[in-house]
N, CA and C atoms as an extended XYZ file, in Angstrom:
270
Properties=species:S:1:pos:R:3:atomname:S:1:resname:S:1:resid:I:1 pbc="F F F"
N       -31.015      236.569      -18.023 N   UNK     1
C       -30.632      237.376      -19.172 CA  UNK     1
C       -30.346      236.454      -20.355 C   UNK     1
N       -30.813      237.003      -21.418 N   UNK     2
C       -30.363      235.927      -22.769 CA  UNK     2
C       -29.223      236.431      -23.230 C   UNK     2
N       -28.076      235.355      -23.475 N   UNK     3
C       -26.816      235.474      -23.927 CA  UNK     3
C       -27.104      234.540      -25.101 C   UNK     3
N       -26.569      235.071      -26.117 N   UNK     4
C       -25.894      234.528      -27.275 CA  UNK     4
C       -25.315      233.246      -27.384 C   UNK     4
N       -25.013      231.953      -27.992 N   UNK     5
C       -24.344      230.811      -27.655 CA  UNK     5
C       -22.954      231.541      -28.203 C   UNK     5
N       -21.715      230.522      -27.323 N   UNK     6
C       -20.477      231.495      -27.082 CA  UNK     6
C       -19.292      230.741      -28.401 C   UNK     6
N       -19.083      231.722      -28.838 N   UNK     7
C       -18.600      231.356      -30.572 CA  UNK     7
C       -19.080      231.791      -31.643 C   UNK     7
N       -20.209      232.142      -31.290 N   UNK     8
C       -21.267      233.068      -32.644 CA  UNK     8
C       -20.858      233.827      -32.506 C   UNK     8
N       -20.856      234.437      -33.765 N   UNK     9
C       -20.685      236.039      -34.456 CA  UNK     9
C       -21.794      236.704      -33.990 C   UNK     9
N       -21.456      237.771      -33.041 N   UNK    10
C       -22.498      238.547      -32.753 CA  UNK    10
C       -22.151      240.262      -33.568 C   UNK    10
N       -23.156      241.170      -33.575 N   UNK    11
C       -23.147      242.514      -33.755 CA  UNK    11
C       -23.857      243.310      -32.847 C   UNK    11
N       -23.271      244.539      -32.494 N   UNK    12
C       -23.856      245.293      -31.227 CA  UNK    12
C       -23.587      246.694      -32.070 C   UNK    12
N       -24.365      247.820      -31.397 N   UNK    13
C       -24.912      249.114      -32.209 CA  UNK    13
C       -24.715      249.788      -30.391 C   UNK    13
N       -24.397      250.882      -30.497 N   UNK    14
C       -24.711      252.005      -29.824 CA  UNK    14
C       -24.682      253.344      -30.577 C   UNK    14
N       -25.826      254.273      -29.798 N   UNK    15
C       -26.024      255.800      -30.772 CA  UNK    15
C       -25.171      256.113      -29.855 C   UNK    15
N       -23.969      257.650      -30.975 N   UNK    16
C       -23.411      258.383      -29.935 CA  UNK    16
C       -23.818      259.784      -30.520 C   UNK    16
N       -23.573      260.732      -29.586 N   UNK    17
C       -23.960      262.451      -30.265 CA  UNK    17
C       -22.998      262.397      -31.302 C   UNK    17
N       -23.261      263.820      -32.028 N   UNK    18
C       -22.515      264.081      -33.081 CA  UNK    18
C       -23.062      265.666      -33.713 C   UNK    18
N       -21.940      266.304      -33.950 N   UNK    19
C       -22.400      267.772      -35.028 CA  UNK    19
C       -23.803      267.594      -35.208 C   UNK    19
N       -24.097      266.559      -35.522 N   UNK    20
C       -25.595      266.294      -36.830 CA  UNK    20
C       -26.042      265.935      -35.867 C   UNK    20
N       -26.453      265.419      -34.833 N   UNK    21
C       -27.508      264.432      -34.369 CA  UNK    21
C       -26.836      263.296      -33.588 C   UNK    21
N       -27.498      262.361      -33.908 N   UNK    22
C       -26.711      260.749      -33.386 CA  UNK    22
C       -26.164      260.405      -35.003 C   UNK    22
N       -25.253      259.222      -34.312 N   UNK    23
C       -24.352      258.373      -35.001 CA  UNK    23
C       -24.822      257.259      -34.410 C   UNK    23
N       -24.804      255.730      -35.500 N   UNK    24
C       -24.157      254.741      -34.777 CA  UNK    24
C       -22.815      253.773      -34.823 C   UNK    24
N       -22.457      253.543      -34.041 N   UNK    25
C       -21.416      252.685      -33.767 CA  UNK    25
C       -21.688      251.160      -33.947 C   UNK    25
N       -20.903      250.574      -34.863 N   UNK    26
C       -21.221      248.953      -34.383 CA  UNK    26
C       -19.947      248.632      -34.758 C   UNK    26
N       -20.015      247.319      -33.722 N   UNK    27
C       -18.974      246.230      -33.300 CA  UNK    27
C       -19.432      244.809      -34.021 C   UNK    27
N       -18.673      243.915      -34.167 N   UNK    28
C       -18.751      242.728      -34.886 CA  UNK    28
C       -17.759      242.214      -34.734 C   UNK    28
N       -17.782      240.682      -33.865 N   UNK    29
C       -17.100      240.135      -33.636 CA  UNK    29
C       -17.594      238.064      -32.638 C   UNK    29
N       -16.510      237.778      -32.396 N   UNK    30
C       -17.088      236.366      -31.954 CA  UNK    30
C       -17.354      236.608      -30.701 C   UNK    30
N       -18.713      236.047      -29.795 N   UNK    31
C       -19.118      236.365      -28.488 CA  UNK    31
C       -18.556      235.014      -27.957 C   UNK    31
N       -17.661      235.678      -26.786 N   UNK    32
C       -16.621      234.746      -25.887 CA  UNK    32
C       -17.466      234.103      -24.887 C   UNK    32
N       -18.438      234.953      -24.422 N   UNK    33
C       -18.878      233.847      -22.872 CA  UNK    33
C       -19.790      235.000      -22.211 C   UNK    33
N       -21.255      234.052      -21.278 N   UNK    34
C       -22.088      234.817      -20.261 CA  UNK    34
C       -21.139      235.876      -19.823 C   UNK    34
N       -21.760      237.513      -19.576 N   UNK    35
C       -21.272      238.184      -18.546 CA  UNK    35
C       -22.605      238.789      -18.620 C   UNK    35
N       -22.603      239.058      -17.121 N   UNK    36
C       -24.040      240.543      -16.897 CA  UNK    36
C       -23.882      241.715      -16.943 C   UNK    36
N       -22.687      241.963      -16.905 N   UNK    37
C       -21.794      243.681      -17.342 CA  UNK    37
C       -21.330      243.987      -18.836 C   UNK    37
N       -20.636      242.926      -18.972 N   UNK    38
C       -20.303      243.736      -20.781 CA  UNK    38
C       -20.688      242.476      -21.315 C   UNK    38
N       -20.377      242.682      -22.680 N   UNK    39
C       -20.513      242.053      -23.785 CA  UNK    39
C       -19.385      241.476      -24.157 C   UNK    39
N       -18.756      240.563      -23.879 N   UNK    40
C       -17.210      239.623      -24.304 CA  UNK    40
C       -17.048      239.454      -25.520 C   UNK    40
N       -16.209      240.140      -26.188 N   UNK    41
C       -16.245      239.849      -27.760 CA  UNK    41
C       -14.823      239.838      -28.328 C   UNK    41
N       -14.282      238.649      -28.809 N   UNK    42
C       -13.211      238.407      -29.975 CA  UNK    42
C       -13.285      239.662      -31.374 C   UNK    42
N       -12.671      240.602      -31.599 N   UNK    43
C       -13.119      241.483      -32.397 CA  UNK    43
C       -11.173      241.293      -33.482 C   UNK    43
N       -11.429      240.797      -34.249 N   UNK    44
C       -10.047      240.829      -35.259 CA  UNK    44
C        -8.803      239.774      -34.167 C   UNK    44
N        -8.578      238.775      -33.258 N   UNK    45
C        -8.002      238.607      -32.873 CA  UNK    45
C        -8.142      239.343      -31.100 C   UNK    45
N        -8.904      240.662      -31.069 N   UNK    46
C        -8.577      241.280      -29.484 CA  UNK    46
C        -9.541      241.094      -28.790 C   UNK    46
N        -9.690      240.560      -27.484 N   UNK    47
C       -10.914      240.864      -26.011 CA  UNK    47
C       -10.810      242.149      -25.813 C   UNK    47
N       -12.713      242.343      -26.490 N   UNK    48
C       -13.262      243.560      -25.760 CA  UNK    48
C       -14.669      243.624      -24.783 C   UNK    48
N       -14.339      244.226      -23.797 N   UNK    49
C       -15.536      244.221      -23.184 CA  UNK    49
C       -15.987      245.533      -24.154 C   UNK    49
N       -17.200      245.434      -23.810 N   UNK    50
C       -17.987      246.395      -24.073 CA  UNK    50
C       -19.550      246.383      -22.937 C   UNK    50
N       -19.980      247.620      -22.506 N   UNK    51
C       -20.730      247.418      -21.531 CA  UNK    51
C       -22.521      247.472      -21.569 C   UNK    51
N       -23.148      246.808      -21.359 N   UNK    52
C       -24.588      246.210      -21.530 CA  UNK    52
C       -25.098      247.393      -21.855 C   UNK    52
N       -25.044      248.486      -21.053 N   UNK    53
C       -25.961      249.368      -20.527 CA  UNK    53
C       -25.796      249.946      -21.865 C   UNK    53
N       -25.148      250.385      -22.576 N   UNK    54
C       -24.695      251.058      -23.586 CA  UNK    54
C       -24.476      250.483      -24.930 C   UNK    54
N       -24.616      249.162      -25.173 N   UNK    55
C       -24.542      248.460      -26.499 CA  UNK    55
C       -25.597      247.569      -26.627 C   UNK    55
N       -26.444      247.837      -27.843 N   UNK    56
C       -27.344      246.428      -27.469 CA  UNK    56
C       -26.864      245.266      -28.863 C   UNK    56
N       -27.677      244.186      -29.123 N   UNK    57
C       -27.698      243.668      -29.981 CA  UNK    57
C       -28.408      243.860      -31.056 C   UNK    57
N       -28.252      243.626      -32.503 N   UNK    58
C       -28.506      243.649      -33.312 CA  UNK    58
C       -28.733      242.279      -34.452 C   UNK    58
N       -29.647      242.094      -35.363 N   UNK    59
C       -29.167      241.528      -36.721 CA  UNK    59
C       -29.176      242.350      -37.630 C   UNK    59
N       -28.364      242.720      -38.680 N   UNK    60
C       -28.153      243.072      -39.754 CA  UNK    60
C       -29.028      242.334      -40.709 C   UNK    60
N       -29.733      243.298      -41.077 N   UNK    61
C       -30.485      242.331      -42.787 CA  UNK    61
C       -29.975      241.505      -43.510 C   UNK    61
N       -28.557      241.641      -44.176 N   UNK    62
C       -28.113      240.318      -44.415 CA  UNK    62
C       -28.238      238.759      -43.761 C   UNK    62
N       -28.287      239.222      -42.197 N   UNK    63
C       -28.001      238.158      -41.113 CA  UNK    63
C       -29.631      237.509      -41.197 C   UNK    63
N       -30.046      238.513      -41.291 N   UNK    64
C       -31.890      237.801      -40.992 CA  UNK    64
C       -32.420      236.957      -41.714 C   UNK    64
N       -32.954      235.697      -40.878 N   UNK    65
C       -33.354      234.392      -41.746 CA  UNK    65
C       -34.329      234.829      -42.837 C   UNK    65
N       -33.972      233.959      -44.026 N   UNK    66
C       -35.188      233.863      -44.914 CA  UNK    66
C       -36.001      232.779      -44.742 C   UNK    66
N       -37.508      233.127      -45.423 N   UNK    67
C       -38.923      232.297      -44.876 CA  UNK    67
C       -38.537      230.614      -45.447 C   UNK    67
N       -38.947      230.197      -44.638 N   UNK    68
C       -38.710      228.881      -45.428 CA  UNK    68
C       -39.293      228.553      -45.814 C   UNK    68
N       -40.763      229.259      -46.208 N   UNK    69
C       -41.616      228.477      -47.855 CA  UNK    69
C       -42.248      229.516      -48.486 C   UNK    69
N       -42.382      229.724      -50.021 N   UNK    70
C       -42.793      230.911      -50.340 CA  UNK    70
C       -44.398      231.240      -49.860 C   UNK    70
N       -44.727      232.474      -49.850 N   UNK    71
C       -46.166      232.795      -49.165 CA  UNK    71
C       -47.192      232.112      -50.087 C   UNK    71
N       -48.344      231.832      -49.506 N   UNK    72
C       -49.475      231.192      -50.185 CA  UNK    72
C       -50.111      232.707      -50.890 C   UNK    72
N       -50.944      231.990      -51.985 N   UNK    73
C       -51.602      232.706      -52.871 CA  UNK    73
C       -52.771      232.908      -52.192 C   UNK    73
N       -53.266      234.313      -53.099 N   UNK    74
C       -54.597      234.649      -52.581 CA  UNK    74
C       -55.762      233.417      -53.299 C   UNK    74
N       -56.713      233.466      -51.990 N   UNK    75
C       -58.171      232.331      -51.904 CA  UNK    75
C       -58.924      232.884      -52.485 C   UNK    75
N       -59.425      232.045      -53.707 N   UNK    76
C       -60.603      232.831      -54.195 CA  UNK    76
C       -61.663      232.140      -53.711 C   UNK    76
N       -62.846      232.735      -53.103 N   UNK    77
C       -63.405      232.523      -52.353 CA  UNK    77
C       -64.984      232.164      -52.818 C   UNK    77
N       -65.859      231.539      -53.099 N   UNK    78
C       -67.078      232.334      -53.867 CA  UNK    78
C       -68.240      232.327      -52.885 C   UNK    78
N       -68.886      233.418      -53.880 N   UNK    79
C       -70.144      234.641      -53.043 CA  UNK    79
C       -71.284      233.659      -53.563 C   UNK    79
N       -72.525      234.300      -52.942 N   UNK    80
C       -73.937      234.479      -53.973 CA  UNK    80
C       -73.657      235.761      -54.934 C   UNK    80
N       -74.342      235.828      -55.164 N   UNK    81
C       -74.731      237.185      -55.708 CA  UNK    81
C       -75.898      238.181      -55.584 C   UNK    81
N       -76.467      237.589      -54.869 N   UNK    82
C       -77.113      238.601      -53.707 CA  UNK    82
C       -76.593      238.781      -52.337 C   UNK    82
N       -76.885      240.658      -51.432 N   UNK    83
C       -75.975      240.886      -50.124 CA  UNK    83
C       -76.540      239.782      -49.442 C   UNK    83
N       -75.651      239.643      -48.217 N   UNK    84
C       -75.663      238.751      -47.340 CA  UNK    84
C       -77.265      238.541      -46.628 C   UNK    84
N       -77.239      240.536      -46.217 N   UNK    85
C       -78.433      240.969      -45.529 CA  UNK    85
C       -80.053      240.475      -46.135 C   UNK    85
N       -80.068      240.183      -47.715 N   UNK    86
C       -81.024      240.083      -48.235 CA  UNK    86
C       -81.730      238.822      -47.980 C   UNK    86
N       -83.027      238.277      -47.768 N   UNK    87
C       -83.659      236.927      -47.106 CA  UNK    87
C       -83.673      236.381      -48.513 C   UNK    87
N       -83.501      234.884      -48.412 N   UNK    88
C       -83.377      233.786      -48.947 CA  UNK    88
C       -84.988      233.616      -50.049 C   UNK    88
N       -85.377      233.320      -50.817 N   UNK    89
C       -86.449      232.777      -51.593 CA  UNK    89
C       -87.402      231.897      -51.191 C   UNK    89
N       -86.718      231.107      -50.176 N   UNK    90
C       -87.505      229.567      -49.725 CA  UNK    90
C       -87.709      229.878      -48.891 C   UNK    90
Protein backbone atom coordinates (compact mmCIF):
# COMPACT_ATOMS: atom_id res chain seq x y z
CA UNK A 1 0.00 0.00 0.00
CA UNK A 2 1.38 3.57 -0.66
CA UNK A 3 1.59 5.68 2.45
CA UNK A 4 2.43 9.18 2.46
CA UNK A 5 6.03 10.09 4.06
CA UNK A 6 5.10 10.59 7.89
CA UNK A 7 5.07 14.46 8.72
CA UNK A 8 3.51 15.66 5.49
CA UNK A 9 0.49 17.47 5.37
CA UNK A 10 -1.87 15.26 3.95
CA UNK A 11 -5.80 15.92 2.82
CA UNK A 12 -8.50 13.21 2.67
CA UNK A 13 -12.25 13.75 1.16
CA UNK A 14 -15.12 11.42 1.85
CA UNK A 15 -18.83 11.86 0.10
CA UNK A 16 -21.57 11.70 2.68
CA UNK A 17 -25.60 11.74 1.82
CA UNK A 18 -27.35 14.79 2.33
CA UNK A 19 -31.07 16.58 1.68
CA UNK A 20 -29.41 17.47 -1.80
CA UNK A 21 -27.39 14.64 -2.84
CA UNK A 22 -23.76 14.03 -1.58
CA UNK A 23 -21.56 16.30 0.37
CA UNK A 24 -17.95 16.25 0.84
CA UNK A 25 -16.06 16.10 3.87
CA UNK A 26 -12.36 16.86 4.11
CA UNK A 27 -9.78 16.53 6.72
CA UNK A 28 -6.32 18.22 6.70
CA UNK A 29 -3.82 17.55 8.79
CA UNK A 30 -0.04 16.06 9.49
CA UNK A 31 0.14 12.16 8.51
CA UNK A 32 1.62 10.41 11.72
CA UNK A 33 2.70 6.91 10.45
CA UNK A 34 1.98 3.49 8.04
CA UNK A 35 -1.41 1.96 9.10
CA UNK A 36 -3.56 -0.46 6.76
CA UNK A 37 -6.85 0.50 8.61
CA UNK A 38 -7.04 4.21 9.08
CA UNK A 39 -5.39 7.09 8.14
CA UNK A 40 -3.19 8.57 11.31
CA UNK A 41 -3.52 12.15 11.26
CA UNK A 42 -2.31 15.16 13.64
CA UNK A 43 -5.41 17.42 12.87
CA UNK A 44 -5.00 21.04 15.06
CA UNK A 45 -2.88 19.38 17.81
CA UNK A 46 -5.47 15.89 18.05
CA UNK A 47 -4.86 11.92 16.80
CA UNK A 48 -7.39 10.95 14.45
CA UNK A 49 -7.87 7.82 12.95
CA UNK A 50 -9.89 7.93 10.22
CA UNK A 51 -10.70 4.70 8.24
CA UNK A 52 -9.24 3.67 4.61
CA UNK A 53 -12.29 2.23 3.39
CA UNK A 54 -14.10 5.47 3.65
CA UNK A 55 -11.55 8.39 3.14
CA UNK A 56 -9.35 8.60 0.31
CA UNK A 57 -6.61 11.00 -0.57
CA UNK A 58 -6.58 13.98 -2.27
CA UNK A 59 -4.46 17.13 -3.72
CA UNK A 60 -6.11 20.28 -3.68
CA UNK A 61 -5.25 22.57 -6.72
CA UNK A 62 -3.42 24.85 -4.78
CA UNK A 63 -1.23 21.78 -3.63
CA UNK A 64 -0.62 20.60 -7.30
CA UNK A 65 2.87 21.02 -8.71
CA UNK A 66 3.48 23.57 -11.32
CA UNK A 67 5.28 22.55 -14.80
CA UNK A 68 8.67 23.24 -14.54
CA UNK A 69 9.23 24.78 -17.98
CA UNK A 70 6.85 26.77 -19.94
CA UNK A 71 5.21 24.65 -22.96
CA UNK A 72 7.01 24.76 -26.32
CA UNK A 73 5.60 26.71 -29.20
CA UNK A 74 3.86 25.54 -32.10
CA UNK A 75 6.42 23.97 -35.20
CA UNK A 76 6.05 25.48 -38.20
CA UNK A 77 6.56 22.95 -40.36
CA UNK A 78 6.97 23.39 -44.29
CA UNK A 79 4.88 21.68 -47.14
CA UNK A 80 5.28 21.53 -51.02
CA UNK A 81 2.61 22.90 -52.43
CA UNK A 82 1.38 20.27 -54.24
CA UNK A 83 -0.93 17.08 -52.29
CA UNK A 84 1.22 14.55 -51.09
CA UNK A 85 -0.79 11.98 -53.37
CA UNK A 86 0.23 13.89 -56.55
CA UNK A 87 3.56 12.17 -58.58
CA UNK A 88 6.65 14.11 -58.63
CA UNK A 89 7.83 15.84 -62.26
CA UNK A 90 11.13 13.85 -62.56
Amino acid sequence: MNHPLPGKRIHLIRWVPSDTGWVSEVRAGRYLGPDDVDWLLDVDGQHERLPRTVWQRFVPKHDQPAPTAPAAGVLTIPTTARPVMEPSAD
